[in-house]
C-alpha positions in Angstrom: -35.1 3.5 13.2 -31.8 3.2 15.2 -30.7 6.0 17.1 -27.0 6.1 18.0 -25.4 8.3 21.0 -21.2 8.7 20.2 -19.3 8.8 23.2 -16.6 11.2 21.1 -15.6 15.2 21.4 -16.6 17.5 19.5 -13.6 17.5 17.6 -13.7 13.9 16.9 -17.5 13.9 16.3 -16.0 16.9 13.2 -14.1 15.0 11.9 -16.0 11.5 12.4 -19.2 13.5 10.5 -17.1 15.1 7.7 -17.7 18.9 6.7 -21.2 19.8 6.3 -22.1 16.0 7.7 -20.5 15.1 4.0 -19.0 11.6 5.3 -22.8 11.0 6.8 -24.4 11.9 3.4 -22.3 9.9 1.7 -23.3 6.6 3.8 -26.7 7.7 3.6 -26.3 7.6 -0.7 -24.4 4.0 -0.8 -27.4 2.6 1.4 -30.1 4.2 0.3 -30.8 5.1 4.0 -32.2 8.3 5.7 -29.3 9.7 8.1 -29.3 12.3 10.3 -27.4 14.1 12.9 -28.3 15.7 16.3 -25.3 17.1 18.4 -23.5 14.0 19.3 -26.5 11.1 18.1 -27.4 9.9 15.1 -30.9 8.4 13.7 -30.7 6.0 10.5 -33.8 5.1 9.0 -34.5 2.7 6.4 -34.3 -1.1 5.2 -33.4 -2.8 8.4 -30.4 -4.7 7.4 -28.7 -1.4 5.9 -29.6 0.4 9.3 -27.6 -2.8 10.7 -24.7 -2.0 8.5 -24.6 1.7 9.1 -24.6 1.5 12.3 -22.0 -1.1 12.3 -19.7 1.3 10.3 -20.4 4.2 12.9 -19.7 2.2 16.0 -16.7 0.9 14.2 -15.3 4.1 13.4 -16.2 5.6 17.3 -13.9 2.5 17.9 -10.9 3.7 16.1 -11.4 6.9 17.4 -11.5 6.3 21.5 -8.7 3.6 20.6 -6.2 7.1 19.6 -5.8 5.5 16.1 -7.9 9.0 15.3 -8.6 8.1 11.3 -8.4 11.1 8.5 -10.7 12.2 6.3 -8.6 10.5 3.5 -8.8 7.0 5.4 -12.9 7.6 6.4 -13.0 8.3 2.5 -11.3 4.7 1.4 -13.5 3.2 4.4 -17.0 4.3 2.5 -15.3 3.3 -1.2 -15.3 -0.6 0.6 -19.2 -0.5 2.0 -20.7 -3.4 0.3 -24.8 -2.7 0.0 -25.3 -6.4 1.0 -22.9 -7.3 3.1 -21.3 -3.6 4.7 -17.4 -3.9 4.6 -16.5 -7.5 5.4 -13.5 -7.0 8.3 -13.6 -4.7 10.8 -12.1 -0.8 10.3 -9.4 -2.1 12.7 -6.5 -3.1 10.7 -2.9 -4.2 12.3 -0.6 -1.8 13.4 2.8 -2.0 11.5 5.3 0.8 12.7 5.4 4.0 14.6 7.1 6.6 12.5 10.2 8.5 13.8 7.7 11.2 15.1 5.0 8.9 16.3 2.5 8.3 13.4 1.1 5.1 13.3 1.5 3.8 10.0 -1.1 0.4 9.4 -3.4 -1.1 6.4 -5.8 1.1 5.1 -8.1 -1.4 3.1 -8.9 -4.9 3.9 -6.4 -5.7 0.6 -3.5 -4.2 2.2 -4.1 -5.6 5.4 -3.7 -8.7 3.4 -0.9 -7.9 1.9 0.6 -7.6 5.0 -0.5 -11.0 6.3 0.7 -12.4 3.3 4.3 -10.5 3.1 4.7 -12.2 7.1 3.3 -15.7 6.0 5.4 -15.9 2.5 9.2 -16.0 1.4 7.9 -13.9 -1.8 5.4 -11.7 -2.1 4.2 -9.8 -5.3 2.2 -7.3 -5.3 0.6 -6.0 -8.2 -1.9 -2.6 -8.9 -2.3 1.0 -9.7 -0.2 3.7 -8.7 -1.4 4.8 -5.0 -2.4 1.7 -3.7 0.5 1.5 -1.0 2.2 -1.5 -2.3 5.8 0.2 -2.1 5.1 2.2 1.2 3.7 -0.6 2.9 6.5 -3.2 1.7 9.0 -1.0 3.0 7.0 -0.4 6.6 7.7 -3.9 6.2 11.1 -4.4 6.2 12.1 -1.1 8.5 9.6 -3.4 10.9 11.7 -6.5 10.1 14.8 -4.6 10.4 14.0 -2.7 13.7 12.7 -6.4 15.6 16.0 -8.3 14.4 14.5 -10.9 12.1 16.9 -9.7 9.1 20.2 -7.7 9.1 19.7 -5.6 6.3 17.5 -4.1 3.7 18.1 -3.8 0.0 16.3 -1.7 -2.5 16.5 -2.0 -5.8 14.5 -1.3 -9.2 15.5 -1.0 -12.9 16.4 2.4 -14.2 14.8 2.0 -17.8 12.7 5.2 -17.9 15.6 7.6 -18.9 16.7 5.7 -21.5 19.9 5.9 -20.4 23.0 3.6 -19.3 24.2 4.4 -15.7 27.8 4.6 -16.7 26.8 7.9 -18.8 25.1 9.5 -15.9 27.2 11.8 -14.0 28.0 10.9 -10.3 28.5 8.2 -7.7 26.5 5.1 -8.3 24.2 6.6 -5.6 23.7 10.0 -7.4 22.9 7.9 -10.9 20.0 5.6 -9.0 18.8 7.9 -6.5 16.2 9.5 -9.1 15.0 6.3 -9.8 14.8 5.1 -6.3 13.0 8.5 -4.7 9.8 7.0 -3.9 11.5 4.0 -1.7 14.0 7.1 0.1 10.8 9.0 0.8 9.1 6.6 2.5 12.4 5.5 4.5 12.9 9.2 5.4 9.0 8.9 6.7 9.7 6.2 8.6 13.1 6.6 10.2 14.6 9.9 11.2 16.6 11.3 8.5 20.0 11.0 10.1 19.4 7.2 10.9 18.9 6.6 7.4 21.7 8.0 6.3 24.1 6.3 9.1 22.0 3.0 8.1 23.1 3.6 4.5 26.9 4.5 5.2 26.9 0.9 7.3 25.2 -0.8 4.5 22.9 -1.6 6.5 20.5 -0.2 3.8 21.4 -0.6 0.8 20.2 1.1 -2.8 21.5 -0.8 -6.0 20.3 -1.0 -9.4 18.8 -4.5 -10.4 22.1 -5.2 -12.6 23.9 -4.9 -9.9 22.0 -8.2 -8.0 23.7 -10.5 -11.0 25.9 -13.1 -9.1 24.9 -12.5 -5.6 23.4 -14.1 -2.5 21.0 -12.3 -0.7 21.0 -13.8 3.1 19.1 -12.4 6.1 17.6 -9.5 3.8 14.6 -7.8 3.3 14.8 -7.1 -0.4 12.2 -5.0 -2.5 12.1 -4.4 -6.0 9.6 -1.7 -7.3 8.8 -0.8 -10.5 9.0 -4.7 -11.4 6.6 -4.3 -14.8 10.0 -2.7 -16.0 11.6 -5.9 -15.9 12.8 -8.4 -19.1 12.1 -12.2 -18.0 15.6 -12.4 -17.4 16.3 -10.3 -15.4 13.0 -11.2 -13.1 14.5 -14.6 -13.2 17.8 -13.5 -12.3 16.2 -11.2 -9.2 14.3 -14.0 -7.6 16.7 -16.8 -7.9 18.9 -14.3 -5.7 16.7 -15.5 -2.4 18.9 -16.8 0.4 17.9 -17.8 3.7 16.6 -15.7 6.3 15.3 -13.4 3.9 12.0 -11.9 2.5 11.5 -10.7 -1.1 8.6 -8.2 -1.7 8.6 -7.6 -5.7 5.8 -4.5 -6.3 4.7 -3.5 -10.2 1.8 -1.8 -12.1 1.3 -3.6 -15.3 -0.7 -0.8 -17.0 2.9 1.3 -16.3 5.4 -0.5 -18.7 7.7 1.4 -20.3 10.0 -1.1 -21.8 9.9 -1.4 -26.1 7.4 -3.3 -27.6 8.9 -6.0 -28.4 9.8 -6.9 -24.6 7.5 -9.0 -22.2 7.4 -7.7 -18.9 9.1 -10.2 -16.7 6.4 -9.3 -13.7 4.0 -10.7 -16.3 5.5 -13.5 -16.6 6.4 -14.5 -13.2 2.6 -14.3 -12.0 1.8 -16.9 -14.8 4.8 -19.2 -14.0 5.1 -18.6 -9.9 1.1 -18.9 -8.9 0.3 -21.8 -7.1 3.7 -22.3 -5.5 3.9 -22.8 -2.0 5.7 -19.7 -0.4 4.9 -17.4 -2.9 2.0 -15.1 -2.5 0.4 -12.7 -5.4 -1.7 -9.9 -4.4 -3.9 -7.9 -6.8 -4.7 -4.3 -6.0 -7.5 -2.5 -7.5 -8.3 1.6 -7.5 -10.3 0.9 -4.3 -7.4 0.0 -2.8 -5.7 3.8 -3.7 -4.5 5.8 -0.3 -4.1 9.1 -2.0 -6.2 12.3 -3.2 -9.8 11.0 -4.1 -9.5 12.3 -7.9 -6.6 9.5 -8.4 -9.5 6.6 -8.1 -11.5 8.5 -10.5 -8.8 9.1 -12.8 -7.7 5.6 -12.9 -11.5 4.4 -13.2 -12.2 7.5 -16.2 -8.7 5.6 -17.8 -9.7 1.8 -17.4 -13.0 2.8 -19.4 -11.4 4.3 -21.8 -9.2 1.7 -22.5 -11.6 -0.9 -22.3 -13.0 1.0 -24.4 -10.5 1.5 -27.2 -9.1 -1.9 -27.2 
């Protein structure tokens, strides 16, 4: 038996514990371990090298908590989703700080993947990263570049992303070329607005400094000391992938993000993300990076609904 006194208030211990102890109970089902809680201890009881790992876990957690990055319910969730019954989680709970938002949130890796990601997007020219919907690929690319943007190392950022969905040309949409992407582009203006106060963004986008433009637009152009990012890349033809990365110049980072079970182009069409990861892997400066549905940051349901539709398709194949 291990026995395990937190140095942590009440509130802390709350939220550490999970409602009705549900975080603990949890632990306790992945490892096959007795757990239970006594004001501010806990007692594990079971297979000796589980104990280890749950009481690793714990102390790690009582870490991130007396180190103010205070962890959520949501991220304690993704933290049990990665417990290996072997080997526990692999990397510490402690995963690199990116930016402060605006209004003082820390935002940082959530998953051992993303931190990853991260490393890689720093290491790499072009990164690709490739997975479900919620995995943070597009919110963390762009903590990215407002990180790149704020310490100097680029002069701009560029956004960009095919508007196929619609099934529309721009030039019939009503509006500014702005107003005709800006639907298209709402998740990357979200997370800008999350990151950046609202009226910096907007200043940053009158100077250019940001800029939104629809992939078409990136025909015949350099793209120097830039972080670009272009999201929703399984909606790309080959050419047009081809035509978005040979736009590289120097000083600048590419981040292309995608979901290949998303594609909405016709039939006939070969998603030019799925063709780059063939052609590009292996080349030096050019990272790939998988996601997978542990790897999802939002409501719990969204792993379970992308697991229930992977069966199925498996399935039905």
């Amino acid at each position: 038996m291990i026995k395990i006194h937190l140095e942590l208030s009440p509130e802390d211990l709350y939220c550490l514990f999970g409602k009705g102890d549900e975080n603990i109970k949890k632990l306790a089902n992945i490892l096959d371990l007795k757990i239970g809680t006594r004001g501010s201890e806990v007692l594990i009881e079971g297979d000796k090298d589980k104990e280890l790992i749950a009481y690793n876990f714990i102390k790690d957690l009582e870490s991130l908590f007396k180190s103010g990055k205070k962890p959520t319910q949501e991220d304690i969730r993704l933290y049990l989703s990665q417990i290996d019954q072997k080997e526990g989680i692999k990397e510490k709970l402690e995963y690199k700080e990116i930016i402060k938002t605006y209004r003082g949130r820390i935002i940082s890796p959530k998953t051992s993947q993303q931190q990853k990601y991260v490393e890689e997007i720093e290491k790499n020219d072009i990164t690709f990263g490739v997975g479900p919907a919620g995995t943070g690929k597009t919110y963390l690319a762009v903590a990215m570049a407002v990180k790149y943007l704020k310490e100097g190392k680029v002069a701009r950022i560029i956004l960009t992303r095919p508007a196929v969905e619609a099934g529309e040309k721009l030039g019939f949409l009503p509006g500014t070329l702005e107003e005709k992407i800006s639907p298209y582009l709402r998740p990357l203006y979200d997370a800008l607005f999350e990151m950046l106060d609202p009226d910096k963004v907007q200043t940053l986008l009158d100077r250019n400094i940001i800029e939104i433009a629809p992939l078409a637009f990136m025909r015949g152009r350099t793209l120097n000391d830039a972080f670009i990012i272009l999201d929703e890349a399984q909606n790309t033809t080959r050419e047009q992938m081809k035509m978005f990365l040979t736009r590289l110049g120097f000083g600048s980072k590419v981040v292309v993000t995608g979901d290949i079970s998303q594609i909405d182009l016709p039939k006939k069409e070969e998603s030019g993300l799925i063709e780059a990861i063939k052609i590009l892997r292996g080349i030096k400066g050019i990272s790939i990076i998988q996601f997978s549905r542990k790897d999802v940051v939002r409501h719990k349901l969204v792993q379970e609904i992308i697991k229930a539709y992977e069966e199925w398709e498996g399935k039905n194949k």
